[in-house]
C-alpha positions in Angstrom: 68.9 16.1 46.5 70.6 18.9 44.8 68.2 21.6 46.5 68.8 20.2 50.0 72.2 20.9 49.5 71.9 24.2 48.4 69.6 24.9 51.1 72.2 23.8 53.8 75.3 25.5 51.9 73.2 28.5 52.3 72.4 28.1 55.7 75.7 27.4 56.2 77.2 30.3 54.8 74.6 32.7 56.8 75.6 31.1 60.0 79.7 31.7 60.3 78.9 35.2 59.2 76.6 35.8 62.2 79.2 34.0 64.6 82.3 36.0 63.2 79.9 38.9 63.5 79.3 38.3 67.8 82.6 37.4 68.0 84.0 40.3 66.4 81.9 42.2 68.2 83.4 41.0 71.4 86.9 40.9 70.5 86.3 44.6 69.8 84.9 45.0 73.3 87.6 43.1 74.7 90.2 45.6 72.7 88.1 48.3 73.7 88.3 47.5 77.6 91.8 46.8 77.1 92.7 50.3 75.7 90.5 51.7 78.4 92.4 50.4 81.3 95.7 51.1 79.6 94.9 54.8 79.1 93.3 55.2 82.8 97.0 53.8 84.1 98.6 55.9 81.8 96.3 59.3 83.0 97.1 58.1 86.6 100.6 57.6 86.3 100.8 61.1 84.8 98.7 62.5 87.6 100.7 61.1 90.4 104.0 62.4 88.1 102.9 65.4 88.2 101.6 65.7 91.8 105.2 64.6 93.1 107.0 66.9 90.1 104.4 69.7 91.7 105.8 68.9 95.6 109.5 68.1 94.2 109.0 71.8 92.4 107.8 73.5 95.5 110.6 71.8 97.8 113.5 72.5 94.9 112.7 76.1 95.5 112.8 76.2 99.1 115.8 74.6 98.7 117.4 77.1 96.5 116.0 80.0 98.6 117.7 78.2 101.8 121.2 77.4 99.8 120.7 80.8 98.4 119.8 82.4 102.1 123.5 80.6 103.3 125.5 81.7 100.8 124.7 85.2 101.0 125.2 85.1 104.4 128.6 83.3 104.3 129.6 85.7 101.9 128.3 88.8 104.2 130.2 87.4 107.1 133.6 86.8 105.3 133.5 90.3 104.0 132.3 91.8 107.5 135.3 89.1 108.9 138.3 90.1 105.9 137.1 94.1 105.8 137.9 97.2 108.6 134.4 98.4 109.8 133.9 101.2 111.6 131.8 100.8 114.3 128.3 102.6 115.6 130.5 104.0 118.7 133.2 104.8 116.3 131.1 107.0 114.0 129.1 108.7 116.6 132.9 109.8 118.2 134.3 110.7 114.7 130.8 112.9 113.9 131.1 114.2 117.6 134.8 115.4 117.0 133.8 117.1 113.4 131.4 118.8 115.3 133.3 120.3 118.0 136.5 120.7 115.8 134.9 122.8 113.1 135.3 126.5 113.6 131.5 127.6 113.5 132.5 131.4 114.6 134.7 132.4 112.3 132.0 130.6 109.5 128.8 132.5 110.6 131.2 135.7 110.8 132.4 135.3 107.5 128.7 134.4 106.2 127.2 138.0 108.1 130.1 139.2 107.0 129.4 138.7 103.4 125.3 139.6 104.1 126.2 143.4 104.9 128.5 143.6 102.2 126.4 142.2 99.7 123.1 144.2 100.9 123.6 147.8 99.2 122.7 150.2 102.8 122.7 153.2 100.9 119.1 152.9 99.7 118.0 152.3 103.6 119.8 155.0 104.2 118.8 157.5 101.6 114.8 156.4 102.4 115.1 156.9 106.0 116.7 160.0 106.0 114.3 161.3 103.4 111.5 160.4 105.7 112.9 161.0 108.9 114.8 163.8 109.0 114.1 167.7 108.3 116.6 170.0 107.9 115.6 174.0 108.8 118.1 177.0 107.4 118.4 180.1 109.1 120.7 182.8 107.1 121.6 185.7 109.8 
């Protein structure tokens, strides 16, 4: 009777090791799976964050360009509103009066003036005489 005993302790032993053995195996799918489905919710949540972080990134900076857009332009208007600008009509007047104020004559006299004096005539002179003119002595 001893060797029917050993016979079933051995076949008992063999027998848990083969059922922890399946069911490890499918507790380590079940983990597996588990992970899995934790990490795809985790990639889509990160996706989706960073599709709305993408939109929320692209409106932020329209609406930094528009707030940017007003405040320039209040600023412009309060300077325009607080500051003395001279008008188009205004400056075309004031560049019309300059013109017909400045004394052009006595300017363009002055510069011809200052062209004949500067420009030495005696060479002209000397040349065109020298090639021009003939001179004839008669002694009585």
């Amino acid at each position: 009777m001893e060797q029917t005993n050993q016979t079933d302790t051995a076949t008992q032993t063999v027998a848990p090791i083969r059922s922890t053995s399946a069911l490890f195996t499918t507790l380590m799918a079940l983990v597996e799976n588990y992970i899995n489905d934790i990490v795809q919710k985790q990639v889509s949540e990160i996706m989706l964050n960073h599709s709305t972080l993408r939109f929320m990134d692209d409106a932020f900076k329209d609406q930094i360009k528009e707030i940017a857009t007003d405040v320039a332009e209040d600023i412009v208007l309060k300077h325009t509103e607080d500051e003395y600008h001279v008008s188009e009509d205004a400056i075309t007047d004031i560049a019309t009066s300059a013109v017909e104020d400045h004394d052009f004559d006595s300017q363009i006299s002055d510069a011809v003036n200052d062209a004949i004096n500067d420009f030495d005539f005696s060479d002209v002179v000397t040349a065109a005489i020298k090639d021009n003119v003939t001179f004839s002595v008669t002694v009585d």
